[in-house]
C-alpha positions, -999 to 999 in steps of 0.1 A, spaced: -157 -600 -392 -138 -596 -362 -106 -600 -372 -112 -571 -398 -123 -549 -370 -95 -557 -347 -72 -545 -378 -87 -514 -379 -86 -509 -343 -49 -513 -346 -46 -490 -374 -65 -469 -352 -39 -468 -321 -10 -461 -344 -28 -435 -359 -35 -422 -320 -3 -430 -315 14 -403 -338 -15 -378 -324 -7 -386 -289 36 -380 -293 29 -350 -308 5 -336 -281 25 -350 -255 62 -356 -260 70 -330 -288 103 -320 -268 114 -353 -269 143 -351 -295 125 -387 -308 98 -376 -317 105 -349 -342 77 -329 -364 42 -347 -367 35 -364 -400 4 -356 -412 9 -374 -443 13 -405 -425 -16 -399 -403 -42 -400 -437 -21 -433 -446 -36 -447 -420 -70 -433 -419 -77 -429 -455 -79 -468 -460 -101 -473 -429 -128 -453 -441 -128 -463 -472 -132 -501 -459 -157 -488 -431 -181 -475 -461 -177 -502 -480 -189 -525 -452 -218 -503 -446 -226 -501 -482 -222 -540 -481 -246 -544 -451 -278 -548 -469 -264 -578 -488 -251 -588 -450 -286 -589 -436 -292 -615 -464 -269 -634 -461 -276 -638 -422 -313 -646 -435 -302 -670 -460 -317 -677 -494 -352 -694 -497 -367 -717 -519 -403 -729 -518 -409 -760 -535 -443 -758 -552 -464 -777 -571 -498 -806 -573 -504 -829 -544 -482 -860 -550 -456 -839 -572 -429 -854 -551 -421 -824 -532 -420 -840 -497 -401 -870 -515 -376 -843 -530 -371 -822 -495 -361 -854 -482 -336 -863 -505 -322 -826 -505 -321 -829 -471 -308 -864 -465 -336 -879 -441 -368 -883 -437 -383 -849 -426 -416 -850 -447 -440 -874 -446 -446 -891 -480 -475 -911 -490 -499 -913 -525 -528 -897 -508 -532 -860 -520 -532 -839 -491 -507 -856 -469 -485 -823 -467 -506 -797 -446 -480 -776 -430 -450 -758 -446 -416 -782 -435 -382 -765 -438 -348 -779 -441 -317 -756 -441 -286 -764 -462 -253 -753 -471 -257 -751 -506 -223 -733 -524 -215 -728 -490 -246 -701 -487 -272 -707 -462 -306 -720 -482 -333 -730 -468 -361 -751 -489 -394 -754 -479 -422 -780 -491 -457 -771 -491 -491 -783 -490 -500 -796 -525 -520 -764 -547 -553 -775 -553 -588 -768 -545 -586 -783 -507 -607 -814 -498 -614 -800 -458 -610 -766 -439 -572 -778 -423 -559 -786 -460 -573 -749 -473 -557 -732 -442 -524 -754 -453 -529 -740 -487 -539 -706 -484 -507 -703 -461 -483 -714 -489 -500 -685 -512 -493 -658 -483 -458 -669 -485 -451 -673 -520 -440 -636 -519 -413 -637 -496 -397 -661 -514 -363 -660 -536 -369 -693 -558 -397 -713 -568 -393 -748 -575 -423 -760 -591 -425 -795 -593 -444 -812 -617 -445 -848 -633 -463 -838 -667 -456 -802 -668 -497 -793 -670 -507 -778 -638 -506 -745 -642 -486 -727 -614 -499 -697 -592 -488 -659 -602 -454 -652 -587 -442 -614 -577 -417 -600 -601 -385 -606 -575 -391 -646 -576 -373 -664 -595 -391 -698 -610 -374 -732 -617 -395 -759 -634 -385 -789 -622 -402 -820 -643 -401 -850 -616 -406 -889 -614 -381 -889 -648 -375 -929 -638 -411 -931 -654 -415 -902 -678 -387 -882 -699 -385 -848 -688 -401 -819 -712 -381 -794 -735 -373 -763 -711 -379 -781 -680 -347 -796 -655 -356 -832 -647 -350 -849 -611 -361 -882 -603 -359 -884 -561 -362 -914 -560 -333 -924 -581 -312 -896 -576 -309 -885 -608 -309 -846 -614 -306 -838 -578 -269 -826 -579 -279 -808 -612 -310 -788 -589 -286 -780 -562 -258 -767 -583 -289 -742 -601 -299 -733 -569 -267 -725 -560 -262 -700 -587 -296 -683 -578 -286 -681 -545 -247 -665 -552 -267 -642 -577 -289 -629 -546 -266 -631 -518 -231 -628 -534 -205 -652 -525 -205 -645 -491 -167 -625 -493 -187 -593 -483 -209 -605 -456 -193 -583 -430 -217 -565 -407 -246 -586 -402 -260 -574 -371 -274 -540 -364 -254 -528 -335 -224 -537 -354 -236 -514 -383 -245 -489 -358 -210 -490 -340 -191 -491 -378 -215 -459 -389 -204 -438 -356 -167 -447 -360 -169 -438 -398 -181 -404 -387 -154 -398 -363 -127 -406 -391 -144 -387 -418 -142 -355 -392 -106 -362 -381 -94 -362 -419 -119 -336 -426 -112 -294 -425 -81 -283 -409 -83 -282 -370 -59 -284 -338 -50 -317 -329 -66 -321 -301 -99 -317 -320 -84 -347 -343 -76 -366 -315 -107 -364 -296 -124 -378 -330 -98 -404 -329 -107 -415 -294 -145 -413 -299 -140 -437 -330 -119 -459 -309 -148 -464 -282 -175 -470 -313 -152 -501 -322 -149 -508 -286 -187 -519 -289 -170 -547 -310 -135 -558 -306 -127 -537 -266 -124 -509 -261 -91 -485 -274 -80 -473 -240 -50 -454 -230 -21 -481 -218 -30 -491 -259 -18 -462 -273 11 -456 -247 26 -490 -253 21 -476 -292 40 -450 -284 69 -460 -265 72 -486 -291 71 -463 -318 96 -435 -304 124 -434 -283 108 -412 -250 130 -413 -222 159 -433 -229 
């Protein structure tokens, strides 16, 4: 992100640049008449980039939040058993007795090289004791801020809770070293192996579906939007109706300082090395 910036802010001095000769050194025999047309070369692209970023934001924000998948399902479905694997180490405890799981366990990945995190929950069922209904009831609170669902399941029967319309839902049929996996249904064995790289290469497409592939994932924090918004502003009334240049070049300067909030500030030994380098003055 910054390197985009700090080409704009350089598009931005030359643009000053050609302001500044003109208001300054316009009997320099160098200098000659200003170019307007060159000026809107150079500012034209900029705001069309700077609006695109802001329109991009949204899909910024999520990317910074990642994509996330709850893992669902029956006590013993092999949820903790498949977070593990997913993630490569032991973070969940696994054991036969229903119930084990009682708060929600997160592991973040690079999956597609997008941020996911996976979370494995308690185990849906009515709960045996108060602590495993709070574990439970927590897991159905956050169902809907979820972007996948795995729902695990070795015999496909249980049937799953209702899901808001934005989450996606992947039935995953597990323990496939024991039974085949049913029609419809992708089929992992975590302890094997098997189907794992098939689940993260689905969840991979979910997550580039939602987030994008990352390419446009420009302006993910608010001051930076807030700074890229202002700057916009300034460009869109430099290139807007006629006025004097030193109007224009007041816009061009307050712009400058909004991506100073970024990349430094665009002060005034910038543009005059611009300048000098630009036009003969003086020699």
């Amino acid at each position: 992100m910054r390197r985009e910036v700090e080409r704009w802010r350089a598009a931005l001095i030359e643009a000053l640049a050609l302001v500044e000769a003109e208001l300054d050194f316009s009997d320099e025999s160098d200098v000659g008449s200003f170019d307007q047309a060159r000026l809107r070369q150079l500012l034209e692209p900029l705001l069309v980039e700077m609006h695109a970023a802001l329109k991009a934001a949204p899909a910024s924000e999520r990317m910074r939040e990642g994509f996330l998948v709850m893992i669902l399902g029956a006590p013993n479905a092999g949820k903790s058993t498949l977070l593990n694997a997913l993630a490569c180490r032991d973070l969940a405890i696994v054991s036969p007795t229903p119930g084990t799981t009682r708060d929600m366990i997160e592991a973040h990945l690079d999956v597609v090289g997008l941020p996911v995190t996976f979370v494995d929950t308690a185990g849906l069922r009515d709960a045996a004791d108060e602590i495993e209904r709070i574990g439970v009831d927590r897991v159905l609170e956050r169902i809907g801020t979820a972007d996948l669902v795995l729902w695990l399941s070795p015999d496909a029967h249980e049937p799953k809770p209702e899901m808001a319309a934005h989450v996606d839902v992947l039935k995953v049929a597990t323990k496939t070293d024991l039974t085949p996996a049913p029609a419809g249904w992708l089929g992992i064995s975590a302890e094997t192996g098997s189907g794992v790289d098939t689940l993260l290469k689905d969840v991979g497409e979910f997550a580039r579906q939602r987030l994008g592939d990352g390419a446009s994932a420009l302006l993910i924090r608010e001051r930076h939007r807030t700074a890229i918004s202002a700057a916009a502003a300034c460009l869109g009334s430099a290139l807007g109706a006629e006025k004097d240049l030193e109007f224009i070049a007041e816009d061009l300067r307050s712009a400058g300082r909004a991506l100073g909030r970024i990349v430094g500030a665009v002060d005034v030994e910038d543009v005059l090395e611009a300048v000098f380098a630009r036009f003969c003055i003086g020699k």
